[in-house]
N, CA, C and O atoms as a Maestro MAE file, in Angstrom:
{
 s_m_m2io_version
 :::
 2.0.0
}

f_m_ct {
 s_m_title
 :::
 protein
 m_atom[288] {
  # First column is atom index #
  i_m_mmod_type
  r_m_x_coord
  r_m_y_coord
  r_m_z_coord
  i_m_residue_number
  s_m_chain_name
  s_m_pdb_residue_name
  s_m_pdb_atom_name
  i_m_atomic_number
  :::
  1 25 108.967 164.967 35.041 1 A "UNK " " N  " 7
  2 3 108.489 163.818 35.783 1 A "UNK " " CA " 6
  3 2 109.518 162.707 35.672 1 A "UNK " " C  " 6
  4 15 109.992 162.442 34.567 1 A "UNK " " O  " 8
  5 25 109.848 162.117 36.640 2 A "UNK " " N  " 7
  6 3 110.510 160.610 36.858 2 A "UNK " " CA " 6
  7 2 109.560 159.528 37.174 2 A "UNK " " C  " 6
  8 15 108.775 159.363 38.109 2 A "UNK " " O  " 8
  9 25 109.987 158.533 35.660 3 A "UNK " " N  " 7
  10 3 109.171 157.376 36.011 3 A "UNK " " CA " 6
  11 2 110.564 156.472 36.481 3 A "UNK " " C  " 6
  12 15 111.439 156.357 35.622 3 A "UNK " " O  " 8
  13 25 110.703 156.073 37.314 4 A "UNK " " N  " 7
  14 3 111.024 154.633 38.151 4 A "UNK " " CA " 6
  15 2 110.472 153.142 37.489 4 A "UNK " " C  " 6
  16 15 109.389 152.586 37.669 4 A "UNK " " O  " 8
  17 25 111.403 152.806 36.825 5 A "UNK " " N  " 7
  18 3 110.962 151.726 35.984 5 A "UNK " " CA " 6
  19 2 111.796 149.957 36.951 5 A "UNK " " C  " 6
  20 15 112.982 149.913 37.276 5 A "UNK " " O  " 8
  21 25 111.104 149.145 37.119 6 A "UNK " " N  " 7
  22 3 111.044 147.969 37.382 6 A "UNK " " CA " 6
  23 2 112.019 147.256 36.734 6 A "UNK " " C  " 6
  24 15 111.519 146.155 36.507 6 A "UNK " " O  " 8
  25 25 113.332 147.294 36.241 7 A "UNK " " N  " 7
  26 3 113.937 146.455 35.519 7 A "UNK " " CA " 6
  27 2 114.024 146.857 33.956 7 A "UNK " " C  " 6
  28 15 113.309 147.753 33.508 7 A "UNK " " O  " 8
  29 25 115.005 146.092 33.095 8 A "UNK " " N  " 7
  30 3 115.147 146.362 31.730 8 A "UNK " " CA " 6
  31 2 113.848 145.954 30.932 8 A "UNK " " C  " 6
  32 15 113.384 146.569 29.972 8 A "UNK " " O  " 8
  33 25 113.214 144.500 31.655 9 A "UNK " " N  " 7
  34 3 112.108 144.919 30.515 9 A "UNK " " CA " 6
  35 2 110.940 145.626 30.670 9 A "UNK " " C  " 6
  36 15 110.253 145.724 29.653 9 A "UNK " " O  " 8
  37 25 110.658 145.987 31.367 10 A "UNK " " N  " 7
  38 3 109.848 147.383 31.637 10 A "UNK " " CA " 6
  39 2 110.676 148.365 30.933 10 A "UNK " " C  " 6
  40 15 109.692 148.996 30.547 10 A "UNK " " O  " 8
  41 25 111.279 148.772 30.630 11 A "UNK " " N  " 7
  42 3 112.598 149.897 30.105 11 A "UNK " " CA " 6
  43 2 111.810 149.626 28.964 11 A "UNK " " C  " 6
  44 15 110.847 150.257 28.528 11 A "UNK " " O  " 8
  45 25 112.454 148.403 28.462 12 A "UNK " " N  " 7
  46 3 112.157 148.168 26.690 12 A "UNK " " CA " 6
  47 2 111.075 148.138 26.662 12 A "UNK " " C  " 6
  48 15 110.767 147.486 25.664 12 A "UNK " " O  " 8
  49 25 109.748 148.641 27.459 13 A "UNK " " N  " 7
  50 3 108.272 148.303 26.919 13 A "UNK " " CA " 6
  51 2 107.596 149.444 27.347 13 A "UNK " " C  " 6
  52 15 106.365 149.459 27.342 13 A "UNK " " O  " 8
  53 25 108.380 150.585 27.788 14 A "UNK " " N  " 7
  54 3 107.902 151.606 28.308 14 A "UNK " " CA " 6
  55 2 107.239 152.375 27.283 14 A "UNK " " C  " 6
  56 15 108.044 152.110 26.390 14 A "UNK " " O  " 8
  57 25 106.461 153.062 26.766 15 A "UNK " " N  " 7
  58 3 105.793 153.495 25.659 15 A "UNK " " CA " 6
  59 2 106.762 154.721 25.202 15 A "UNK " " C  " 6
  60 15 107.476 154.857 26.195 15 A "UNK " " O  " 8
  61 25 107.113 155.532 24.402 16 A "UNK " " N  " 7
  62 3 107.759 156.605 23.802 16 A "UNK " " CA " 6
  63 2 107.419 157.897 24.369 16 A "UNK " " C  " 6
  64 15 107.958 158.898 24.843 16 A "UNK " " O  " 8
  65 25 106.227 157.394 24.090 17 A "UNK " " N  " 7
  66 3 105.214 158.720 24.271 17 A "UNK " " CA " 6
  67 2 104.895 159.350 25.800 17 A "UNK " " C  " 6
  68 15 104.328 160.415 26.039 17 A "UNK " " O  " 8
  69 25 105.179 158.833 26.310 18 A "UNK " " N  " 7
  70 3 105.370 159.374 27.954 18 A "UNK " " CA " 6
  71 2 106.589 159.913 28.374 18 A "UNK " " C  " 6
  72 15 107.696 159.465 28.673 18 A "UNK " " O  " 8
  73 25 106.074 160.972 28.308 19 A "UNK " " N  " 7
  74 3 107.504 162.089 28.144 19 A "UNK " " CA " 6
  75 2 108.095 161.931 29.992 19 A "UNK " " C  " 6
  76 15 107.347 161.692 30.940 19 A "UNK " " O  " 8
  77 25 109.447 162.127 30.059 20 A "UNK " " N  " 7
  78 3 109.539 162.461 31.599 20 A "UNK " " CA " 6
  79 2 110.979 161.793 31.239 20 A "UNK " " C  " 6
  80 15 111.434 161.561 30.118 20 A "UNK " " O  " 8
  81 25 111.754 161.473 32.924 21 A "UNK " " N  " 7
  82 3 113.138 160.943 32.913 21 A "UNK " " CA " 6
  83 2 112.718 159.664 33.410 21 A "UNK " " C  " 6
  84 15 111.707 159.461 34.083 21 A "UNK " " O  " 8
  85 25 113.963 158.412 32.854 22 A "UNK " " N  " 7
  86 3 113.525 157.487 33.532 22 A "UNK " " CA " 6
  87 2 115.045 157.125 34.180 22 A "UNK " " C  " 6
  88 15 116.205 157.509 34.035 22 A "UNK " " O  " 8
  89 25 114.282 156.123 35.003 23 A "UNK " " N  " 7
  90 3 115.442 155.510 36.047 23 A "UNK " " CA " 6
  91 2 114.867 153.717 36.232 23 A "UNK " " C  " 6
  92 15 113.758 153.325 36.595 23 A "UNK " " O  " 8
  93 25 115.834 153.071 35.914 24 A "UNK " " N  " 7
  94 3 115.704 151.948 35.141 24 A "UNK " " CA " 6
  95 2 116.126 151.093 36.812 24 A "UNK " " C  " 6
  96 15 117.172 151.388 37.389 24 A "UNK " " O  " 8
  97 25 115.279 150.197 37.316 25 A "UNK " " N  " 7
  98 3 116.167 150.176 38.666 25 A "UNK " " CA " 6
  99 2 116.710 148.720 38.662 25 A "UNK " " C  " 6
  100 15 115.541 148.479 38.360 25 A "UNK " " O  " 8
  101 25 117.128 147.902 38.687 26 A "UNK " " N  " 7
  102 3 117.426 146.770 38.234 26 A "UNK " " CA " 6
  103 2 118.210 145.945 39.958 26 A "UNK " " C  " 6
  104 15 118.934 144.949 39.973 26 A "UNK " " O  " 8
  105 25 117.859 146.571 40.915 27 A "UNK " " N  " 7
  106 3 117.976 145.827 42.094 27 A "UNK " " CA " 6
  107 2 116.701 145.394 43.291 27 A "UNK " " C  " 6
  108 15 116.100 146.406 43.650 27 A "UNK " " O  " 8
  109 25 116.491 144.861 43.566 28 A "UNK " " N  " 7
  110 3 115.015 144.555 44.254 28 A "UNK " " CA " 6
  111 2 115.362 144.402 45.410 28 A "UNK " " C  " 6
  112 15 114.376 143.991 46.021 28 A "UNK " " O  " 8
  113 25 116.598 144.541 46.373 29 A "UNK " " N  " 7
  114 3 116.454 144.153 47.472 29 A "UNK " " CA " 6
  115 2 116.064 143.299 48.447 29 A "UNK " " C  " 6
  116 15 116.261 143.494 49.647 29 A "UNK " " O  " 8
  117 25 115.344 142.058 47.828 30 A "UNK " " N  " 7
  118 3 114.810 141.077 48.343 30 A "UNK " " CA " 6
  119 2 115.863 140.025 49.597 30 A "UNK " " C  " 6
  120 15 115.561 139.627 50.722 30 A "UNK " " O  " 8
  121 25 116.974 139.869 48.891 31 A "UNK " " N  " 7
  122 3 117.883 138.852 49.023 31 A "UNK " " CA " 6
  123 2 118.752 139.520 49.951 31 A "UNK " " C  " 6
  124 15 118.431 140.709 49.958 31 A "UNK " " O  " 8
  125 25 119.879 139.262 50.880 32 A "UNK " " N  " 7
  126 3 120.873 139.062 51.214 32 A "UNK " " CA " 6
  127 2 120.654 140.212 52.273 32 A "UNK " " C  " 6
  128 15 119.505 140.565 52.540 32 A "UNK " " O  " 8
  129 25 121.965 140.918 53.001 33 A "UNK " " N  " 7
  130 3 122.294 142.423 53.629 33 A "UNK " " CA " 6
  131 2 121.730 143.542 53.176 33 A "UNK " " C  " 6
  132 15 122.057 143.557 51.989 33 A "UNK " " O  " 8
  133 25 121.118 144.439 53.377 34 A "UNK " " N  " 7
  134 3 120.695 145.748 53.130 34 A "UNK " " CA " 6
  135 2 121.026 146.632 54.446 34 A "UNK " " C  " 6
  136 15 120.755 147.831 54.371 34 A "UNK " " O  " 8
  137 25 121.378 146.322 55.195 35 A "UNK " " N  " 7
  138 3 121.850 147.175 56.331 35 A "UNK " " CA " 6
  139 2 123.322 147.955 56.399 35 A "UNK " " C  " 6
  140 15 124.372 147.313 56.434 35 A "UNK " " O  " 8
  141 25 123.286 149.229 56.413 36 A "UNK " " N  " 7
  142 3 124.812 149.829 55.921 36 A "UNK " " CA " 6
  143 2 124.805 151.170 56.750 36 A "UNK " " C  " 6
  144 15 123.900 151.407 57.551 36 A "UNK " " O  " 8
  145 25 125.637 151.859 56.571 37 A "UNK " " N  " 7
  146 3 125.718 153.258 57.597 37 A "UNK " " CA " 6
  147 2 125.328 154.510 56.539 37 A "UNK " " C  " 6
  148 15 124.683 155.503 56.873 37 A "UNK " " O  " 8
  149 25 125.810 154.273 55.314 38 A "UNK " " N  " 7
  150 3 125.685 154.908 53.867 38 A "UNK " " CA " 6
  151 2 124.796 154.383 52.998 38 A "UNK " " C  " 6
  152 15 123.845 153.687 53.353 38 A "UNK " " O  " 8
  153 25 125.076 154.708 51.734 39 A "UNK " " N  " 7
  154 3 124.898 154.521 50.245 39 A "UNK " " CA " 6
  155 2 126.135 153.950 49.708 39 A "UNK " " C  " 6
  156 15 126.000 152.911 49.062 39 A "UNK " " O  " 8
  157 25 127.391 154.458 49.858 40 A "UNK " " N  " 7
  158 3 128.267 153.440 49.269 40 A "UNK " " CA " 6
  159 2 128.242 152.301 50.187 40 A "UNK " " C  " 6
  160 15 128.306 151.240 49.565 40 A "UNK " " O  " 8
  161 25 128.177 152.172 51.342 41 A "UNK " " N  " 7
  162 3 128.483 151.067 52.084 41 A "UNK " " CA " 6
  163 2 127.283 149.802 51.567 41 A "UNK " " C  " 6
  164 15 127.407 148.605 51.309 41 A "UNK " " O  " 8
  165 25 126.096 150.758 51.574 42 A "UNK " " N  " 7
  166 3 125.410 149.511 50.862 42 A "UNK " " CA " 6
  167 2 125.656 148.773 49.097 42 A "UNK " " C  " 6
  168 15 125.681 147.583 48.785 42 A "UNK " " O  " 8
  169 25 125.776 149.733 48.403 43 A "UNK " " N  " 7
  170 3 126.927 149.259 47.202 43 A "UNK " " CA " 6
  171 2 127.632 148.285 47.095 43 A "UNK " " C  " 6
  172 15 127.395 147.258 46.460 43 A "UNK " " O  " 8
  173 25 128.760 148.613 47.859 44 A "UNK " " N  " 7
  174 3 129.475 147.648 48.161 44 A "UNK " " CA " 6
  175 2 128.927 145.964 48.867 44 A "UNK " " C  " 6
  176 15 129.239 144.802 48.611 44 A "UNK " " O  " 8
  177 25 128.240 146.438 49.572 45 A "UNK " " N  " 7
  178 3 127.812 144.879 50.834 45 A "UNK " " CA " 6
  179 2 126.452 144.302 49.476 45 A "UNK " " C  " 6
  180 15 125.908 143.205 49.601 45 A "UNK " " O  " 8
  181 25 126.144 145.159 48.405 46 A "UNK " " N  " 7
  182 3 125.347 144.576 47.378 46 A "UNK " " CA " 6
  183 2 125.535 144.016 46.714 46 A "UNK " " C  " 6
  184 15 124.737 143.256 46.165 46 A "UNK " " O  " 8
  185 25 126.900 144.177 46.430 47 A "UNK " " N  " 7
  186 3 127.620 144.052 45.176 47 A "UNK " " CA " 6
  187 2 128.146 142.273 45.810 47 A "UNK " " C  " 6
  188 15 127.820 141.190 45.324 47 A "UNK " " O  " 8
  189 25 128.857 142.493 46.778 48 A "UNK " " N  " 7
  190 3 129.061 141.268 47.154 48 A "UNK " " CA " 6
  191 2 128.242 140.192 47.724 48 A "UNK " " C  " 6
  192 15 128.797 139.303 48.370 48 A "UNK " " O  " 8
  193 25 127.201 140.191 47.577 49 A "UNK " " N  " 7
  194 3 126.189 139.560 47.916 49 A "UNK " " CA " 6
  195 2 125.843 138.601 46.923 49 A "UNK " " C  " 6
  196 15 125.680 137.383 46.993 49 A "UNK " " O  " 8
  197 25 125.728 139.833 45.492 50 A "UNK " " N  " 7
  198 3 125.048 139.289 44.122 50 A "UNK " " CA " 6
  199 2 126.202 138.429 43.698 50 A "UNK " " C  " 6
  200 15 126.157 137.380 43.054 50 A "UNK " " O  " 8
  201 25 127.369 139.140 44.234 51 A "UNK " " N  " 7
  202 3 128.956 138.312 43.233 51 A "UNK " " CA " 6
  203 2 128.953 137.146 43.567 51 A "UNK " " C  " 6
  204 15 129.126 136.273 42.716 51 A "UNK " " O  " 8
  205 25 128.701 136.753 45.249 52 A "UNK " " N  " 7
  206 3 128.820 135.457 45.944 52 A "UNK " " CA " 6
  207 2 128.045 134.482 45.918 52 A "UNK " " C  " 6
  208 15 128.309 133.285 46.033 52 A "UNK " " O  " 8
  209 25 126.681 135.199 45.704 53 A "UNK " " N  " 7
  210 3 125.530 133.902 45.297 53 A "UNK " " CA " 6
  211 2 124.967 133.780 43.959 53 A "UNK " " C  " 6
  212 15 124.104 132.966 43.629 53 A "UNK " " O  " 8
  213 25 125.479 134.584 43.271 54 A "UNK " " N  " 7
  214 3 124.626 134.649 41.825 54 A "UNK " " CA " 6
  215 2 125.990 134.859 40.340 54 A "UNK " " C  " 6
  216 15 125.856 135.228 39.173 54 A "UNK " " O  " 8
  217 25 127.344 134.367 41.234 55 A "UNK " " N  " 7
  218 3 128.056 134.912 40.303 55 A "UNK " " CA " 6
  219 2 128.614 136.526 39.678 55 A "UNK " " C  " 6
  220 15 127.870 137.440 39.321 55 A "UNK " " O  " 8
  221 25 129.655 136.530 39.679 56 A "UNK " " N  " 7
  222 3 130.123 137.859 38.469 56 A "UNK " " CA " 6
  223 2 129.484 138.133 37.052 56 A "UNK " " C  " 6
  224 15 129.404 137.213 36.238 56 A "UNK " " O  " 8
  225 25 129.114 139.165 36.814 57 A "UNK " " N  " 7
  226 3 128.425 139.612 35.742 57 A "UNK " " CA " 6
  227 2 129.045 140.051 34.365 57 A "UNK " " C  " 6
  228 15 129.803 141.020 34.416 57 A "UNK " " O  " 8
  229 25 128.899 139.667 33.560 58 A "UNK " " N  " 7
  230 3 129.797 140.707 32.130 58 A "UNK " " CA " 6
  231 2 129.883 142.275 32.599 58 A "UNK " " C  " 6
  232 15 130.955 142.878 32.545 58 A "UNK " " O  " 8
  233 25 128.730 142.864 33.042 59 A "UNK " " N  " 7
  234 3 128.399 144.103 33.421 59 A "UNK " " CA " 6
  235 2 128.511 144.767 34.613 59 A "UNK " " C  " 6
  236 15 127.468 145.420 34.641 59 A "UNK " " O  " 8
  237 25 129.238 145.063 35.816 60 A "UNK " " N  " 7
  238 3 129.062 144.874 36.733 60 A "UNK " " CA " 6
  239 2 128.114 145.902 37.395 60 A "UNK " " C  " 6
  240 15 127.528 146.833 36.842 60 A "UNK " " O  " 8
  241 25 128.075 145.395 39.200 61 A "UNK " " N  " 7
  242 3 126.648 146.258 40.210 61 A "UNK " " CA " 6
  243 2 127.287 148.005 39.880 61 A "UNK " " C  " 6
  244 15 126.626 149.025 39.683 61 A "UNK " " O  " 8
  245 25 128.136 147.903 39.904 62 A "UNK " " N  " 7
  246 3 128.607 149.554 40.186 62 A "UNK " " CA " 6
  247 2 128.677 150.324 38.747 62 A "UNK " " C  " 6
  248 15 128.705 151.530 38.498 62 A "UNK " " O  " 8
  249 25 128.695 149.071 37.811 63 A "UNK " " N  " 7
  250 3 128.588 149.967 35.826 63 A "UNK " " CA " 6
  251 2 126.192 150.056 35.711 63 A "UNK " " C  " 6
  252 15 125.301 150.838 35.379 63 A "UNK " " O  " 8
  253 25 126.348 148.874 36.174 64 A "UNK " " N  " 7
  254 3 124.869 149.010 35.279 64 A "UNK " " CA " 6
  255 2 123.787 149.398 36.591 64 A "UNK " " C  " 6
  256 15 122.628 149.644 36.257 64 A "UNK " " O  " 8
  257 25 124.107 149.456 37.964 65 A "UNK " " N  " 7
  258 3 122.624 149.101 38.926 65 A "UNK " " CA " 6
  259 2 122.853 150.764 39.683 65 A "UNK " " C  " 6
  260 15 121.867 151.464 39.917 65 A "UNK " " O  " 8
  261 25 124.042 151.157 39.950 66 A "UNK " " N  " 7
  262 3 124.394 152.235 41.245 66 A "UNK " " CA " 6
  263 2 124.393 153.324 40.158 66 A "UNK " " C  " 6
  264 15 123.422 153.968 40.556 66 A "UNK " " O  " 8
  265 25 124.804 153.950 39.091 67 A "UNK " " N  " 7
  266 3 124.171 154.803 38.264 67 A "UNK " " CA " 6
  267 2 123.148 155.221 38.289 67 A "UNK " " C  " 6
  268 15 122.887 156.416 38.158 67 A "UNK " " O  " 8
  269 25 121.852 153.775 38.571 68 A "UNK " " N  " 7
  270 3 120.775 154.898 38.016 68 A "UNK " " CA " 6
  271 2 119.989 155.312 39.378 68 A "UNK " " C  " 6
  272 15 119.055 156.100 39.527 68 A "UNK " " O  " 8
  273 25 120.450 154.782 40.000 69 A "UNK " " N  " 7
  274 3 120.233 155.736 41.810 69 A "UNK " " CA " 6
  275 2 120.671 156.771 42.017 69 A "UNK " " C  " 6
  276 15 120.101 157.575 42.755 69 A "UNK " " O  " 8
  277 25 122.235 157.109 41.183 70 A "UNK " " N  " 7
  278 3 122.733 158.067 41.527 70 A "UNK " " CA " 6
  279 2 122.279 159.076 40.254 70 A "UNK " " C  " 6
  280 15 122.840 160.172 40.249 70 A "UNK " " O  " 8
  281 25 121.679 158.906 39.584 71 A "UNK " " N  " 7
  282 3 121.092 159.862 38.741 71 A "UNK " " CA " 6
  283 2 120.214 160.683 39.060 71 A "UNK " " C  " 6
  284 15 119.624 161.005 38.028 71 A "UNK " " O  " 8
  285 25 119.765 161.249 40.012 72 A "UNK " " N  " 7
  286 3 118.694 161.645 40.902 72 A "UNK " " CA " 6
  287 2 118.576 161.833 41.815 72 A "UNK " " C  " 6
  288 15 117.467 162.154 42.242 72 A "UNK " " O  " 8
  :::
 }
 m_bond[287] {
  # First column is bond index #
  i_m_from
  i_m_to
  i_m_order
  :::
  1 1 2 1
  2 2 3 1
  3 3 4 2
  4 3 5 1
  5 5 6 1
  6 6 7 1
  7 7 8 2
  8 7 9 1
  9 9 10 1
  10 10 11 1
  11 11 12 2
  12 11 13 1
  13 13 14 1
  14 14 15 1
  15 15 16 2
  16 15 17 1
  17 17 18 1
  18 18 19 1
  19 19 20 2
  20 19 21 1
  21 21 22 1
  22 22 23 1
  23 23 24 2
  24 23 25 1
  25 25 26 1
  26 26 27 1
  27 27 28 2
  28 27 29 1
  29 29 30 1
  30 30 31 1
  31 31 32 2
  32 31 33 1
  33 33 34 1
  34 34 35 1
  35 35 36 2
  36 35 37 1
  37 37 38 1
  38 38 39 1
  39 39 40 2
  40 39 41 1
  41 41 42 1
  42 42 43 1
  43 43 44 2
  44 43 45 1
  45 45 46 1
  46 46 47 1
  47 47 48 2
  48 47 49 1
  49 49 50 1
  50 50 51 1
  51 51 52 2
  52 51 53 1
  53 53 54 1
  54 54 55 1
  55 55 56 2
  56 55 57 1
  57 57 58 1
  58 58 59 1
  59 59 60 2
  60 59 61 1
  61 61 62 1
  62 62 63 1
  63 63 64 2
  64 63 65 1
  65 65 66 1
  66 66 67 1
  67 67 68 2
  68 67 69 1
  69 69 70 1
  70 70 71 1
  71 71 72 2
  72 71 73 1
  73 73 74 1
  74 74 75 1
  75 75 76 2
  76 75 77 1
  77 77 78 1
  78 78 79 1
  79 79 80 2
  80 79 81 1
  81 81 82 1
  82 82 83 1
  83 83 84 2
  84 83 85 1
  85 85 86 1
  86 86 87 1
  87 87 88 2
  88 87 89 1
  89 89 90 1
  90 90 91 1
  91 91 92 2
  92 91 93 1
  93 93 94 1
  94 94 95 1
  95 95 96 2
  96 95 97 1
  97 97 98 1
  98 98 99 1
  99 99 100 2
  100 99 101 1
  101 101 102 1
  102 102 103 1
  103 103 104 2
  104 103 105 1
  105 105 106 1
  106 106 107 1
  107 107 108 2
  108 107 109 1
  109 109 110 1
  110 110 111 1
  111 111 112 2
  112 111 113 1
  113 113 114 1
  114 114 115 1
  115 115 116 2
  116 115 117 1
  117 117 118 1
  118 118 119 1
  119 119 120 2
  120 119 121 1
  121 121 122 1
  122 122 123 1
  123 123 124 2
  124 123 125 1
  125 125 126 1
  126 126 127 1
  127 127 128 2
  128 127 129 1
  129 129 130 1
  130 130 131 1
  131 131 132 2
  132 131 133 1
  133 133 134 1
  134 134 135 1
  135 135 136 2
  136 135 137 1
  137 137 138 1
  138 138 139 1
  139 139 140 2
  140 139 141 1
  141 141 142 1
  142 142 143 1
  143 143 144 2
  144 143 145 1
  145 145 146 1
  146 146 147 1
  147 147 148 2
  148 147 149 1
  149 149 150 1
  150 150 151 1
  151 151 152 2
  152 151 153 1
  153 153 154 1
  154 154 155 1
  155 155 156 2
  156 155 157 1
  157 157 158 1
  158 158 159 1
  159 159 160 2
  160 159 161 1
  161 161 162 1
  162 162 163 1
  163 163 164 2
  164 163 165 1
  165 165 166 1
  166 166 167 1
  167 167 168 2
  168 167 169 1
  169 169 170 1
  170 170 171 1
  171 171 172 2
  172 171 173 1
  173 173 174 1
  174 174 175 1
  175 175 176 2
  176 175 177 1
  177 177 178 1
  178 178 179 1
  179 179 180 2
  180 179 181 1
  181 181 182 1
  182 182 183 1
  183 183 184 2
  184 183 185 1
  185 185 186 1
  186 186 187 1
  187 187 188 2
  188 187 189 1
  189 189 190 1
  190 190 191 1
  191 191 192 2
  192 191 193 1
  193 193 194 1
  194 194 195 1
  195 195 196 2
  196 195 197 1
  197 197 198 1
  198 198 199 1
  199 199 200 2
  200 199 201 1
  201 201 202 1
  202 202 203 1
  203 203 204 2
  204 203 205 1
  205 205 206 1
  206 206 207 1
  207 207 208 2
  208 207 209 1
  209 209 210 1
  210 210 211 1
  211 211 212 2
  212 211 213 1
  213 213 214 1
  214 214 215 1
  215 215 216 2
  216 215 217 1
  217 217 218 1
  218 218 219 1
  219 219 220 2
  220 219 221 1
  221 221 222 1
  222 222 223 1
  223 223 224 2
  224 223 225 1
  225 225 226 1
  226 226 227 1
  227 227 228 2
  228 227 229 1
  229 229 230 1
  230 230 231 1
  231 231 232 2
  232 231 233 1
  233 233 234 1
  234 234 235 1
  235 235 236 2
  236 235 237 1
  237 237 238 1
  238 238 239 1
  239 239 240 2
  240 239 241 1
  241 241 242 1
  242 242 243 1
  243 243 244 2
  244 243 245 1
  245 245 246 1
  246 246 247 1
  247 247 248 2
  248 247 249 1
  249 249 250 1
  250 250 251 1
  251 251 252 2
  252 251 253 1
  253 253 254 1
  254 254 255 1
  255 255 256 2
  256 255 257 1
  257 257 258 1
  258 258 259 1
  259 259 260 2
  260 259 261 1
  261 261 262 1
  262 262 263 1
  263 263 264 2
  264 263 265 1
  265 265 266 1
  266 266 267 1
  267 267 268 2
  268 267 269 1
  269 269 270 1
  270 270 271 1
  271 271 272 2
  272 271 273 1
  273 273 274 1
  274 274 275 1
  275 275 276 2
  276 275 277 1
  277 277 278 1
  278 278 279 1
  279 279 280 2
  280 279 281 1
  281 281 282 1
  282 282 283 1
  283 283 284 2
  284 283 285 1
  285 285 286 1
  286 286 287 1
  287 287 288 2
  :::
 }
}
């Protein structure tokens, strides 16, 4: 089973005991472009969205957010 988890703190509060894979999703789509021809194309047009209005991250969209989409 794949649980689809809401962000890191849902991650950190997820119980142990519920066995299955998780996928930690940490983008909401709310904000900016989501329209693309692909999956990388949206990546990319995401990535610059978050960089331009919310700043560069210690971590970046393509180390910590596009992983766990592509895990599955």
């Amino acid at each position: 089973m794949l649980h689809i988890l809401n962000g890191d703190s849902l991650a950190s509060k997820f119980p142990p005991d519920i066995h299955g894979q998780q996928a930690v999703v940490r983008e909401c789509l709310l904000e900016g472009s989501v329209e693309a021809h692909s999956l990388e194309e949206l990546w990319v047009i995401r990535d610059e969205y978050l960089t331009t209005n919310f700043g560069s991250q210690e971590v970046g969209y393509f180390e910590q957010v596009v992983p766990e989409f592509e895990k599955y």
